[in-house]
C-alpha positions as CSV (number, residue, x, y, z in Angstrom):
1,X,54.6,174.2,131.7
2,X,56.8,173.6,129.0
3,X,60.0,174.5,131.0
4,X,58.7,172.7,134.2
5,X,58.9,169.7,131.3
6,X,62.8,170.7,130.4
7,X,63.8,170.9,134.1
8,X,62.5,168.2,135.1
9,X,64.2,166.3,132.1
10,X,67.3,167.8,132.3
11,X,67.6,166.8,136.1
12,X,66.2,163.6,135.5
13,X,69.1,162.5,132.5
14,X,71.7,164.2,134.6
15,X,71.4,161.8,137.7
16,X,71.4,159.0,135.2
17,X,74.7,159.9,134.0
18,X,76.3,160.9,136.9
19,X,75.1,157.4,138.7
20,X,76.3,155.8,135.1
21,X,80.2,156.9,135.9
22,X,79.5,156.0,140.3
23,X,77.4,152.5,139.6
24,X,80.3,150.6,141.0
25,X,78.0,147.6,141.7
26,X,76.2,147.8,138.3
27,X,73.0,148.1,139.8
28,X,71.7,150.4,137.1
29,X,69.7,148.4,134.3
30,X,71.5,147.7,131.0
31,X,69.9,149.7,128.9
32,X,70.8,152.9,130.4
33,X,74.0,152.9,128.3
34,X,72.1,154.7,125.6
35,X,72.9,157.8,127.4
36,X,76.2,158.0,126.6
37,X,75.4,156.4,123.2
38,X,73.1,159.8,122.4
39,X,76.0,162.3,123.8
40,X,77.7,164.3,120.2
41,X,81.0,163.7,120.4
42,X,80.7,160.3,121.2
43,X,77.9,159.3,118.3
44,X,80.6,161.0,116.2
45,X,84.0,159.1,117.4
46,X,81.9,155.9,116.2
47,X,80.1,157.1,113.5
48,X,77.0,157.2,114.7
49,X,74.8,158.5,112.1
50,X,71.5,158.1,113.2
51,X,71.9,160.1,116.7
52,X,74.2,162.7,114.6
53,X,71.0,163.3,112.0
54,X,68.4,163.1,115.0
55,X,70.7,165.6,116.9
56,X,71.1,168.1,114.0
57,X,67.3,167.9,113.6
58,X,66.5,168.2,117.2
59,X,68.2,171.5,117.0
60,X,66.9,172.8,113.6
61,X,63.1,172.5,114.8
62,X,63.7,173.1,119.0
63,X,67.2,175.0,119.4
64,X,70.1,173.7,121.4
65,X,67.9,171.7,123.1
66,X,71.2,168.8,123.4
67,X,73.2,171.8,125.0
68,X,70.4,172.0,127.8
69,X,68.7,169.4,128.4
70,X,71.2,166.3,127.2
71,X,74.5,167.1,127.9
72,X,75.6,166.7,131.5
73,X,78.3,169.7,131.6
74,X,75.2,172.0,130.0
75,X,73.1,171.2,133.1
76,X,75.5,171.3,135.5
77,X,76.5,174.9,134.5
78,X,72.4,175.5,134.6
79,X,72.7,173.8,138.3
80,X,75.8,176.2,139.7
81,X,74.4,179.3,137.8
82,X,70.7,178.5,139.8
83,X,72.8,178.4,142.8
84,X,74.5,181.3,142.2
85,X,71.4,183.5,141.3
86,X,70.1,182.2,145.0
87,X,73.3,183.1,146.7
88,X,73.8,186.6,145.4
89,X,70.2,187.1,144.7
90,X,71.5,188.2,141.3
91,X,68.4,188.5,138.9
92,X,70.1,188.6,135.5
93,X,73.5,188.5,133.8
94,X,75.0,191.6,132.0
95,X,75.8,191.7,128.8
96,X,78.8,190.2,127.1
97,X,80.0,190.2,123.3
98,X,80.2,187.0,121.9
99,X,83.6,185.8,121.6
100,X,82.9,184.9,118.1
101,X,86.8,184.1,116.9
102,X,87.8,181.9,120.5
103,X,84.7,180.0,119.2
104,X,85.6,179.0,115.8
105,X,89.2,179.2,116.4
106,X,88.7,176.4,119.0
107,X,86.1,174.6,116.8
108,X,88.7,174.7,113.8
109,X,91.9,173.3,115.9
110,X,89.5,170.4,117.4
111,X,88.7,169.3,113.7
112,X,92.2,169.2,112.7
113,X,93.4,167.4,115.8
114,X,90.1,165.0,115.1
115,X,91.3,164.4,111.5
116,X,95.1,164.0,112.3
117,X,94.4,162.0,114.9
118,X,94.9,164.1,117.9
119,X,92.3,162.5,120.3
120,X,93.4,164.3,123.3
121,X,92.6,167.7,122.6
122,X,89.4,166.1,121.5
123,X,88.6,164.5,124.7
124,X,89.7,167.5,126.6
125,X,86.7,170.0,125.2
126,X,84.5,167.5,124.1
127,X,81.5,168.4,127.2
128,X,80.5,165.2,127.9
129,X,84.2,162.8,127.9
130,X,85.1,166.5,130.2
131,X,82.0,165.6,132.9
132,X,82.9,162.1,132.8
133,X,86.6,162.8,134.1
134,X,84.9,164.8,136.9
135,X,82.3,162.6,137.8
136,X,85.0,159.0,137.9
137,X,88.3,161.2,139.2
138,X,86.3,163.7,141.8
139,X,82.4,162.5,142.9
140,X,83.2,158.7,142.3
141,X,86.0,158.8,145.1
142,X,83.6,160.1,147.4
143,X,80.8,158.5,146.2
144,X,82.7,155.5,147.5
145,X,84.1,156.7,150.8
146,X,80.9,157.3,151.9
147,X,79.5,153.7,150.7
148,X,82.5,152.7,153.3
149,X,81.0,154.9,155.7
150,X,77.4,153.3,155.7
151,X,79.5,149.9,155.9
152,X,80.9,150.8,158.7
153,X,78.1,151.7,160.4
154,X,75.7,148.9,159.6
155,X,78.2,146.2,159.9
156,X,77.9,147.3,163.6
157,X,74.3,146.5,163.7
158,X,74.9,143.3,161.7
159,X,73.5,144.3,158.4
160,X,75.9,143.9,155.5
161,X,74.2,145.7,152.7
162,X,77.1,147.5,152.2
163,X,80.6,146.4,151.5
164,X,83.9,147.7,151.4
165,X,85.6,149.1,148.4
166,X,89.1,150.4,147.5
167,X,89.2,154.0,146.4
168,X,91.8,154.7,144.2
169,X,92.4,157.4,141.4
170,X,92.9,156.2,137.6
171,X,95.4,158.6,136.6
172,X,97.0,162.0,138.6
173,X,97.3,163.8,135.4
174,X,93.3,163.1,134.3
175,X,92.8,164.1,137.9
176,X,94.2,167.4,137.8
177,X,92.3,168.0,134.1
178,X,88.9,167.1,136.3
179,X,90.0,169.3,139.0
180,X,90.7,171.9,136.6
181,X,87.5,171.6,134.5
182,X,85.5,171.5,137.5
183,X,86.6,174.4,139.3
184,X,87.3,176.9,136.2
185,X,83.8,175.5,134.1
186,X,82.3,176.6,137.8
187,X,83.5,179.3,138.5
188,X,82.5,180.8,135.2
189,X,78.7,179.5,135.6
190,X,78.7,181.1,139.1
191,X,79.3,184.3,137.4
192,X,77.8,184.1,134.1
193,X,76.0,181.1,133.4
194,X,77.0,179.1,130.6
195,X,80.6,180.7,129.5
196,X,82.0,177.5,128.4
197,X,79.2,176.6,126.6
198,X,78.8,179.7,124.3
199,X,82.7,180.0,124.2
200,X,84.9,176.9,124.1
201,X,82.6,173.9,123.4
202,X,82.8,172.9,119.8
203,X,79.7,171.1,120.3
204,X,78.3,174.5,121.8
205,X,79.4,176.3,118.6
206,X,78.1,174.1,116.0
207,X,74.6,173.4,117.6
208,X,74.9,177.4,118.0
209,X,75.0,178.0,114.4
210,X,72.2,175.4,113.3
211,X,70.0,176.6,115.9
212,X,70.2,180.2,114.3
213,X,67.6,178.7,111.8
214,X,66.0,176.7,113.9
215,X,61.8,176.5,113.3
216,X,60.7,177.2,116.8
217,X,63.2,180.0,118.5
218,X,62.7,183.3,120.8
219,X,62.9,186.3,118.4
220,X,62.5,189.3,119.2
221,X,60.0,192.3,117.8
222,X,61.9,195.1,117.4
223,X,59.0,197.6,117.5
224,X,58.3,196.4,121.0
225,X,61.3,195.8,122.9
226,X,62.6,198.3,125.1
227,X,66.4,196.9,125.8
228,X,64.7,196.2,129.4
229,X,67.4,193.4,129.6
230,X,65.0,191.0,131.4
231,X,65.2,188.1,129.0
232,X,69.0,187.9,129.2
């Protein structure tokens, strides 16, 4: 029941976000901006210190509970890995190491660029500023080319309930940067779920470490597992 509850959650604030970057009429209500108000990187950019506390403690009682069921790049590795697993009929992931030093060497060189100053490294691993390049520069384009398409069509039947927009791209260079997150976060949540989470996401790592002592978390007893392999 209780992860019918996170699916359906995690689907649920995932469409709001993604139709927060392709709202091009604004239909969505106002209020819905507190989804990007709740996301880490951006609570800690402006200092946010309620979310930051209400994060940390949503993690030190549930787990990395943000990583799956808040942040938009989290559930859309959780998206293409499902796919995956129903393509290849693949049942469970082999084991891998975890690549302890990438993910505190990464975590340490975002802190020093965010203390000198050096935003754009910043904004290039933070998980959720990295979705929203992919959802404006690569699903918003198309997103509007086929709102042209319906206005086409209807306008021939008299019904203007669509209307023509321009589609355009912001920037080539943040294009390429969605194009590459897209494709090389993808690909390595086809093969192995959540890589970039548990490897290059300095949001990943830290949440990682509090959620080592969080109050509700799977442990294991030793005198009963097996090494079976099922739970991975």
């Amino acid at each position: 029941m209780l992860r019918k509850i996170r699916i359906a959650l995690s689907i649920t604030l995932f469409s709001l976000i993604t139709l927060y970057f392709l709202d091009f009429r604004e239909l969505l209500p106002q209020s819905l901006h507190f989804l990007a108000k709740i996301q880490f990187v951006p609570a800690l950019l402006s200092l946010n210190v309620i979310i930051l506390v209400s994060l940390v403690l949503l993690t030190f009682v549930f787990g990395r509970v943000y990583c799956s069921s808040i942040c938009p790049m989290g559930i859309f590795q959780d998206i293409v890995a499902w796919l995956s697993k129903k393509v290849k009929r693949k049942k469970r992931y082999t084991y891998s190491p975890a690549k302890t030093i990438l993910r505190w060497t990464t975590l340490l060189l975002v802190l020093f660029a965010f203390l000198f100053g050096f935003t754009f490294l910043v904004g290039l691993l933070d998980p959720y500023g990295a979705y929203g390049r992919i959802a404006t520069h690569l699903f918003r384009p198309v997103y509007l080319a086929g709102n042209n398409l319906l206005e086409s069509i209807f306008t021939q039947f008299n019904n203007y309930t669509f209307f023509r927009v321009g589609i355009y791209s912001l920037s080539v260079f943040s294009t390429f940067i969605a194009l590459f997150t897209l494709v090389g976060v993808g690909l390595l949540a086809w093969r192995n779920g959540r890589t970039y989470c548990n490897t290059l996401c300095p949001v990943g790592t830290v949440l990682g470490f509090i959620s080592r002592y969080s109050l509700f978390k799977v442990q294991f007893d030793n005198e009963k597992c097996n090494s079976c392999g099922l739970c991975a």
